[in-house]
N, C-alpha and C positions, 0 to 999 in steps of 0.2 A: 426329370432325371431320377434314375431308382434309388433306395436307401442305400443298398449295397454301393450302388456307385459312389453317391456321395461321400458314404463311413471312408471307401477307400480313396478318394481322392484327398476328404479332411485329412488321413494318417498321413497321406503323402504327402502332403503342402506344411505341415506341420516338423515333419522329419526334416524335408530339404531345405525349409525357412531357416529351424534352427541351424544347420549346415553350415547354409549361404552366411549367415548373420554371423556365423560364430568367425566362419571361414574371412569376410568382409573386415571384422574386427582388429581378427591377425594381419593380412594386410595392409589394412592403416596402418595399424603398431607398426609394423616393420618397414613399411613408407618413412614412416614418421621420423622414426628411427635413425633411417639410413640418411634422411636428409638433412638430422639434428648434426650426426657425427660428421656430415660432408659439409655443413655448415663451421662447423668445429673448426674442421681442418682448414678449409679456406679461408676461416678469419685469422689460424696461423698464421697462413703463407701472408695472406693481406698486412697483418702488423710486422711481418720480417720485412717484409715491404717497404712499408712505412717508414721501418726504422732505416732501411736501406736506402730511401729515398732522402731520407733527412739528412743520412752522412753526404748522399752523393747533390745534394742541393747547397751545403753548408761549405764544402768544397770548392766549388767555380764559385760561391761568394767570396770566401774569403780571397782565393786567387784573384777575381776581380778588383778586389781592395787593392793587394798589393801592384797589379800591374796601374790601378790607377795613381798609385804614389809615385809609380816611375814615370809615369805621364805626366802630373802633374813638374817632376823633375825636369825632366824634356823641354816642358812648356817654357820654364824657369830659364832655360842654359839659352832658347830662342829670346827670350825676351833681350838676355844680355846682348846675343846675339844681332838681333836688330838693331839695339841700340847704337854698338860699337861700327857696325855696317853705316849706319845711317851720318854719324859722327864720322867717318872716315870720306865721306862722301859716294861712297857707293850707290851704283840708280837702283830704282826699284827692278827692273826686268833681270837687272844682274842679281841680286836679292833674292827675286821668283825662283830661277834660274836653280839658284843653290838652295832654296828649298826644295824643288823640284828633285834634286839629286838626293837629298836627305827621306826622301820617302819612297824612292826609288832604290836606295840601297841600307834601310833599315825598317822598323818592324812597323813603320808609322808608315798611316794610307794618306793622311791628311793634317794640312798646317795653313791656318786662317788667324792672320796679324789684319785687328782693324788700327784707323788715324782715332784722334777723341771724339768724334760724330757717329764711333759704332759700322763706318766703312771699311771690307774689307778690302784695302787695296795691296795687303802683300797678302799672298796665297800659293800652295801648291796643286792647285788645279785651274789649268791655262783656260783661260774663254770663259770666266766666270766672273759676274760681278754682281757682287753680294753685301746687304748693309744687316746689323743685326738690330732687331728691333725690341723692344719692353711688350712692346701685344703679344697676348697668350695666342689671342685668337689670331693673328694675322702667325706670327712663329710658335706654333704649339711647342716645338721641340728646339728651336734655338734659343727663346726668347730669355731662358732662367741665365745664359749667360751675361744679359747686359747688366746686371748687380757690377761686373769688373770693371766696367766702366765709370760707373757713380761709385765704387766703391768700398760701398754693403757688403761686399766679399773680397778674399782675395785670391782661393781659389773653388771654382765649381766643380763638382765631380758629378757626373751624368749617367747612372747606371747603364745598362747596355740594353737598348730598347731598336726595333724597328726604326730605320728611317722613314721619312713622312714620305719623300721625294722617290723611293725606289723598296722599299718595304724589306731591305739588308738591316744583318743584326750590325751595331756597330758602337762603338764605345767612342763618348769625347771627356774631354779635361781640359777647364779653362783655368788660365791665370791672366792677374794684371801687367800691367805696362811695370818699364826700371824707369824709364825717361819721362812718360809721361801715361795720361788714362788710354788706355786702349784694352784688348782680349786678344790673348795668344791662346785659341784652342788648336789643339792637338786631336787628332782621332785616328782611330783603327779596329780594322772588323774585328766583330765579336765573334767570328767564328771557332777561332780558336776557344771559345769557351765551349760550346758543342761539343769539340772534339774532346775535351778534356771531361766532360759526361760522360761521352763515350770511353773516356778512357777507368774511371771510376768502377767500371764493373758491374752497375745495374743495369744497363740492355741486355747484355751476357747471361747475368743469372736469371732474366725476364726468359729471355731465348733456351735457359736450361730447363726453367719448369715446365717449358712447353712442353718440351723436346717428348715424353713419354707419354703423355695423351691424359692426364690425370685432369690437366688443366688446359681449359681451352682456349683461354685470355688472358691477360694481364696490362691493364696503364696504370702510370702514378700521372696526376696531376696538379699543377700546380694553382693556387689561389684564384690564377683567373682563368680556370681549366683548359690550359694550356696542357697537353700530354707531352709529359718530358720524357717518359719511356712505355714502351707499348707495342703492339702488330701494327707495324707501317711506319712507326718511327726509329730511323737512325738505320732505316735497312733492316728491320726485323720481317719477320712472317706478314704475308699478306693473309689477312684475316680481317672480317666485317668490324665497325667501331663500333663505340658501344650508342644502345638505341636511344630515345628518348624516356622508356622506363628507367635506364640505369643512370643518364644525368641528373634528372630532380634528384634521387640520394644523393648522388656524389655532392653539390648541391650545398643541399642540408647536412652531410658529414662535415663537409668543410664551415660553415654555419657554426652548427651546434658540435664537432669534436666526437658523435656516437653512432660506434659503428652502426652501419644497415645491411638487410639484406632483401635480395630482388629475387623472388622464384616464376621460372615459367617453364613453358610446357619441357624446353630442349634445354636452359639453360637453368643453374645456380651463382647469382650473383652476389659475393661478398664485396660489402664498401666499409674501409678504414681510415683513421684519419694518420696524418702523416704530421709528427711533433718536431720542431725543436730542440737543442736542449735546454730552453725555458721554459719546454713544453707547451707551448705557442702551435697551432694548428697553422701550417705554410701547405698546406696541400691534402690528397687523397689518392689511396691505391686502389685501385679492384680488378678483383678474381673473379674471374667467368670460372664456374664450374658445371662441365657438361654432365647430362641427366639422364643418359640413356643408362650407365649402368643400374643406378634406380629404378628406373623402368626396367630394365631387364628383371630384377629381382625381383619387382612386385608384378608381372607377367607368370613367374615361375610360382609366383604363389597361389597367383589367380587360379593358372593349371591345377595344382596340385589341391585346391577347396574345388572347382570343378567334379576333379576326380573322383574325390572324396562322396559329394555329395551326390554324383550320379551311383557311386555302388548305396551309398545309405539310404536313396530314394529306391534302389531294385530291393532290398531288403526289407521295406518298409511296406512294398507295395505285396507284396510276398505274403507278410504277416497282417496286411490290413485286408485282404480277401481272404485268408483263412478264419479272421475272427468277424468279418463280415458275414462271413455266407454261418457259420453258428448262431450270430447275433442275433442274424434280419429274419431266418427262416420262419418265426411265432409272428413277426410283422409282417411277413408277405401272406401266410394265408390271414390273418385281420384286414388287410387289405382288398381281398380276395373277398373276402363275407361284406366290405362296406360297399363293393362293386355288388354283389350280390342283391344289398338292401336297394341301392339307387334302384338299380334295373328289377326291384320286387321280385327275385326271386330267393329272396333270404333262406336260409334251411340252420339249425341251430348245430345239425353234425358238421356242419363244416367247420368250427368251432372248439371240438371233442377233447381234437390233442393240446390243443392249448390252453383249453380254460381248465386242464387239471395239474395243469404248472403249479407251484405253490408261489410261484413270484408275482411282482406287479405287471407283471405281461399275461398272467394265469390271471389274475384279478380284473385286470382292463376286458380278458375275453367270459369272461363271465358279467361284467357290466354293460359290456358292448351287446350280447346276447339279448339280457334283458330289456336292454333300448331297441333296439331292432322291430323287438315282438309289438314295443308300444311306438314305436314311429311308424309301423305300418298302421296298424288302428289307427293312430291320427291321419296319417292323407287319407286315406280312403273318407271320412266325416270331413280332411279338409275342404278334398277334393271337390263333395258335396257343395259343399256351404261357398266355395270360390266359385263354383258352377250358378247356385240362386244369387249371389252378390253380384256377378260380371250380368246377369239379363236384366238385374234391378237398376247397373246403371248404366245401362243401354239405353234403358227404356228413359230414363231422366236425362239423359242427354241431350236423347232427343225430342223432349220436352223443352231442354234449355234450348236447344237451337231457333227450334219454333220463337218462343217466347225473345229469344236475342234479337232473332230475326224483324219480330212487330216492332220491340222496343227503335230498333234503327231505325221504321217509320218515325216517330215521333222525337228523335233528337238529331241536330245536326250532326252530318257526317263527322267533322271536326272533335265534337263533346263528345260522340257517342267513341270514339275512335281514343281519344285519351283515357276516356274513363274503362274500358275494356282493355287499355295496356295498363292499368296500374297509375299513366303518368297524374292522374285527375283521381280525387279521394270524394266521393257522395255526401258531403257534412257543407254545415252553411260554412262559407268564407269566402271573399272577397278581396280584390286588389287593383289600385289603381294603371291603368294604362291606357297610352296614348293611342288612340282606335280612332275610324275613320267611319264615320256614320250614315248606313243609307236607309233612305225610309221612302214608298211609293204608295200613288194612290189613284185610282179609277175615278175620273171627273165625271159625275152626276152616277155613278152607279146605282145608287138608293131608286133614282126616278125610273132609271132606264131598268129595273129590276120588278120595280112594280108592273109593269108592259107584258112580262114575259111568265112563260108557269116556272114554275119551280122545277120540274127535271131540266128543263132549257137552259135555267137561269146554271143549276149545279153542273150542265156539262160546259156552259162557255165559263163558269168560274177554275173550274179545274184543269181546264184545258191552259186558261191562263196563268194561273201558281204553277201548274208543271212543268210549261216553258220558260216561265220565270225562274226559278230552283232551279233548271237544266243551267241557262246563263249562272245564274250566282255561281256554280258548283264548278261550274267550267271557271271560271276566274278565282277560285277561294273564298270565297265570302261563308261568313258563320251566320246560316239562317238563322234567327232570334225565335221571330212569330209570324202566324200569319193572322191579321185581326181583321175579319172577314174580306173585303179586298185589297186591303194593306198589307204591305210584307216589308218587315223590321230587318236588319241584318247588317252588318260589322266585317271590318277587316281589321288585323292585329291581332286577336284571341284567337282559340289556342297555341294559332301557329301568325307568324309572321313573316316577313320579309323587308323588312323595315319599315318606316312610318313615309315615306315616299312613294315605295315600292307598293305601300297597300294602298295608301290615294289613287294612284295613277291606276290601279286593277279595281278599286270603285269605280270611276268617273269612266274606264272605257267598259265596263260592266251596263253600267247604265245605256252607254248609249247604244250599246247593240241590242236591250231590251227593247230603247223605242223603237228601231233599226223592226224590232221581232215585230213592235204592236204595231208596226204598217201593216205588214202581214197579216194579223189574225184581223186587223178590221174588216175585211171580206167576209172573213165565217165570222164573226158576230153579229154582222147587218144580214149574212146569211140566215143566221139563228134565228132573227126578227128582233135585231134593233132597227129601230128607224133611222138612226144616226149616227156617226161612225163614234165607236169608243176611245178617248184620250187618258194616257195617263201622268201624273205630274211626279216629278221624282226629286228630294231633295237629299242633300251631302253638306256632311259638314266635317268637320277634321277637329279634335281637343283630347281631352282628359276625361275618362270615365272609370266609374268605380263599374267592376267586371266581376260576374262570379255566380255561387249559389246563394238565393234568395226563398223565404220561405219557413217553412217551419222541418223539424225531422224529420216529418214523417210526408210530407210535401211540399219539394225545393222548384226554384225555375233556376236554369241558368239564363242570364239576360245580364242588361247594363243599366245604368243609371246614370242622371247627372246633366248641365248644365247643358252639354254639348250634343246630348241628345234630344234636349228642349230644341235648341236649335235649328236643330235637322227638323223636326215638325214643324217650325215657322216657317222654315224655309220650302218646305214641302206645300205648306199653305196657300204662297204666299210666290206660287212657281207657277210658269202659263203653263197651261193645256198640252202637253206633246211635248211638253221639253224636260230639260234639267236644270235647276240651280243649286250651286254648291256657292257655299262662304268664303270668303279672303282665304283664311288659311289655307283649304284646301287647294285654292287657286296657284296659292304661292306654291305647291308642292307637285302642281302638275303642268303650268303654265306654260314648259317648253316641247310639250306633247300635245298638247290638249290647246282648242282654239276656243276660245269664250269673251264676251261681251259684259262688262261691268254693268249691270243694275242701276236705277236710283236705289241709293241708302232706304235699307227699313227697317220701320220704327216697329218691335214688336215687344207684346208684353213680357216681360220676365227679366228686360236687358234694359238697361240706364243710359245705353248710346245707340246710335243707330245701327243696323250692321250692313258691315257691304256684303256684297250679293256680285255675284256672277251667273250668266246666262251659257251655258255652251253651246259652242254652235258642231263639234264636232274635231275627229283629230286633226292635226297639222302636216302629216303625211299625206293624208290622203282625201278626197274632194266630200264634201259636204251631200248628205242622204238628199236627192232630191225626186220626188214624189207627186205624179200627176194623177189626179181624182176629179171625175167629171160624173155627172149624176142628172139623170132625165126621166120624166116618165118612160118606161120600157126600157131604159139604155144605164148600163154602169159602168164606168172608168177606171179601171187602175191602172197604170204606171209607173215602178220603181227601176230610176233611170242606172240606179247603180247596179243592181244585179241583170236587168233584163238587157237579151243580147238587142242592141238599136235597127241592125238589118233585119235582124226579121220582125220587129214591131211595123217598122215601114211596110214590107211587104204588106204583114196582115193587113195594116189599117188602108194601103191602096187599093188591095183585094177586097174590104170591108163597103169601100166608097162605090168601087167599080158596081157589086154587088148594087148596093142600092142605087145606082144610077140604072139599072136597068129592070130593077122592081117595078 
């Protein structure tokens, strides 16, 4: 991007930031604002509320009180009443009878006389029988009347709650017996206290502040947020209740007595609490207040910082390409001349008008000139000197490669491969691990060496390490040495696969070697051994101190240690053509691997005997077996597991047919 563009994009992002921010500002404010004073207001209406609710709650109590004195009177005039019935001899049906008519033609719904056992057996409702009992749990709601029986009272007044049996509001008042212990309750619906709510005037003015849209909601509720007036109560507006946000406040208002308020996206809700005149909290009001004019207003503001900021940004963008295209004009041709230098074709007039500015843009073109002249001079000499440096280390490269390339003769793949990544450091140091130890060796080679010349002897020696190293390399093994027909070599260093996993890749390493040296005994007797070549191989599995040995200036990496004594006793001390490895290793390979325990042997360096195992070969698959027959003129071989059996037949019937006709 050019500097001009930049210059005027900064002016611009910079004008309309300020704008928007200033703009963003005012908006809140006026958010904020509008929703302190609509807060305001609805806590008004909320505590008129309250105060409104407190008259119109303290009202149907007090009238409850007194209708219950007149019940409780009621109760009284039956009691005599029974008495004088019961005393004149009147039956009970005739008794029912005329209660039946007493609540049929006055304000009582209901009239229950028990005997002293708490049985109601005079009543005004036919086909009922009913005894009243002391258990809360068995009579939640009649039960506080049996005190009139023992007693404990003389008369109970039962506020006006739900019945248990029909979930109607309804009012009772008990008294005792004249004659003797029994309960004369009296009862009747508490409807009429509803209506006299209604009649108090807070539905009405709940339904007036609707009425103009200022206000979207309104309940008061009472202690056990029960809604005594509200949208949907007593026949008001159908309107949604209030959510689960606006209960927790109401909640906690009723709790703790202070106001709350509840904001979201569509609604403003105010919660107050509703006093007594103990000032005692019996309830809560709350004010839904809708939010859209809010939003309307901060919409109209948004518009009008919009407005603003797109003219302030066309003004801005106006005056930042006019002091752009004066500012940048000195920096586009310096621009122009450092394109010139890249691409060496610098000229110092291009330069002219600007380096006789008298400002620091006159000065930079007058410095920049001067560097110009001397960073040409330099590449040209660098150029040079990059030119003889890059064939100096061409040429040693590929010096190093060669030289990499011997060295990887002479160290196992493994060492040589750590120590060219970094993972392996060329200083002495040492560490102990659990490795798995193989060591081989050519039975009589000394004798059968003297027999033969020396290029013979050096081609069937190399013939046999390179086939050998071929197997090792193929299984993992870290060649160690090779001590003229002896070859040292380890699993576990550098790399591993656990101390399992490298037993069982020794021990079937081995026996595909001997597996190999069926094979080359042909071309060795070939060579001019007299006698087929055997080699003995021994394994042992422990603890070896691992690493570089040596002096600084020349290290081996190799192993050391008890366990590698071992492996040479046991290489010792192992028939002709086979393998013997140790206990341990045995125990680590013994469910692959098929082998023959030894007699115990006694060798020097160990204080007990060691056992020894023989193998005979893997557990999958059939044992190497090997026919060798030798005569003047005539030589046998047979290796029954690779060669195909039908055509050995053939030959050998072709072989016989042959000399039966010689």
């Amino acid at each position: 991007m050019k500097f001009t563009t930049r210059l005027v994009l900064l002016v611009t992002v910079l004008t309309v930031g300020a704008t928007l921010v200033t703009a963003v500002f005012l908006t809140f404010t006026t958010r904020r604002a509008i929703i302190t004073e609509a807060e305001a207001s609805g806590e008004k209406v909320a505590r008129l509320l309250a105060r409104s609710a407190s008259l119109a709650t303290s009202i149907p109590t007090e009238v409850e009180g007194l209708i219950a004195q007149e019940m409780a009177a009621q109760g009284t005039i039956l009691a005599h009443f029974v008495e004088a019935a019961e005393k004149a001899g009147i039956s009970t049906d005739e008794i029912n009878r005329r209660l039946k008519s007493i609540t049929d033609d006055t304000t009582l719904d209901e009239i229950w006389i028990t005997d002293e056992k708490g049985h109601a057996y005079l009543h005004s409702v036919p086909n009922v029988d009913f005894t009243f009992s002391d258990s809360k749990r068995a009579q939640p709601q009649a039960y506080s009347f049996y005190d009139l029986l023992t007693g404990k009272k003389k008369v109970v007044d039962q506020e006006a709650r739900k019945r248990d049996i029909d979930d109607q509001q309804y009012k009772y008042v008990g008294v005792g017996g004249i004659d003797k212990p029994r309960i004369i309750q009296v009862g009747r619906s508490a409807k009429f206290l509803q209506e006299l709510t209604m009649k108090v005037g807070l539905p009405r003015t709940v339904e007036n502040l609707l009425a103009d849209g200022d206000i979207d909601a309104v309940w008061v509720f009472d202690r056990k947020l029960d809604a005594l007036v509200g949208p949907g109560v007593y026949g008001a507006g159908d309107r949604s209740g209030p959510n689960a946000k606006e209960l927790g406040p109401v909640r906690e208002v009723i709790a703790d007595g202070k106001t709350r308020h509840v904001e979201s996206r569509q609604n403003l809700s105010v919660i107050a609490p509703v006093r007594n005149d103990q000032h005692e909290v019996i309830g809560a009001a709350l004010v839904r207040l809708p939010m859209n004019r809010v939003w309307a207003t901060v919409q109209r503001q948004a518009e009008i910082a919009l407005a603003t900021a797109s003219v302030i940004a066309f003004i801005g963008i106006l005056l930042s390409i006019g002091v752009a295209r004066h500012q940048a004009a000195p920096l586009r041709q310096i621009t122009r001349a450092a394109a010139a230098v890249e691409s060496k074709r610098f000229d110092p007039a291009l330069l002219h008008g600007v380096a006789d500015r008298p400002d620091e843009l006159g000065q930079l073109a007058r410095v920049f000139t001067s560097m110009a002249s001397e960073v040409a001079a330099r590449e040209e000499h660098l150029d040079k000197m990059v030119t003889q440096r890059t064939e100096e280390l061409e040429t040693r490269n590929r010096s190093l490669e060669g030289l990499s390339a011997a060295l990887s003769k002479y160290l196992s793949p493994q060492v040589y491969s750590s120590i060219f990544s970094g993972d392996q450091v060329a200083e002495i140091a040492s560490k102990r691990k659990k490795l798995t130890v193989f060591l081989s060796d050519i039975v009589n080679f000394t004798a059968t060496a003297d027999k033969l010349e020396s290029e013979d002897l050096t081609a069937m020696l190399n013939r046999y390490l390179a086939e050998m190293a071929q197997i090792a390399l193929k299984h993992g093994a870290t060649i160690d040495k090779y001590v003229g027909d002896a070859v040292l070599a380890f699993f576990g260093d550098p790399e591993t696969r656990g101390v399992k996993e490298d037993a069982v890749a020794c021990v079937m390493m081995a026996i595909e070697m001997q597996q190999k040296l069926a094979q080359l005994e042909a071309e060795w007797m070939d060579a001019g051994a007299d006698r087929p070549f055997q080699v003995r191989i021994g394994i042992n599995t422990g603890y070896c101190t691992v690493g570089n040995f040596g002096s600084p200036d020349r290290m081996d990496y190799t192993i050391i240690g008890s366990a590698v004594n071992l492996t040479s006793r046991l290489e010792q001390n192992c028939e002709p053509g086979s393998v013997l490895i140790s206990h341990v290793t045995w125990s680590l390979v013994n469910d692959v691997i098929e082998a023959e325990e030894r007699p115990a042997l006694t060798v020097k360096g160990f204080g007990e005997p060691v056992r020894a195992y023989a193998v005979r070969g893997l557990k999958a698959a059939p044992a190497t077996e090997v026919i060798r027959k030798e005569l003047p003129g005539m030589r046998l071989y047979i290796d029954t597991t690779t060669a195909d059996r039908d055509q050995v037949r053939d030959t050998l019937a072709k072989v016989v047919d042959h000399l039966g006709h010689a």
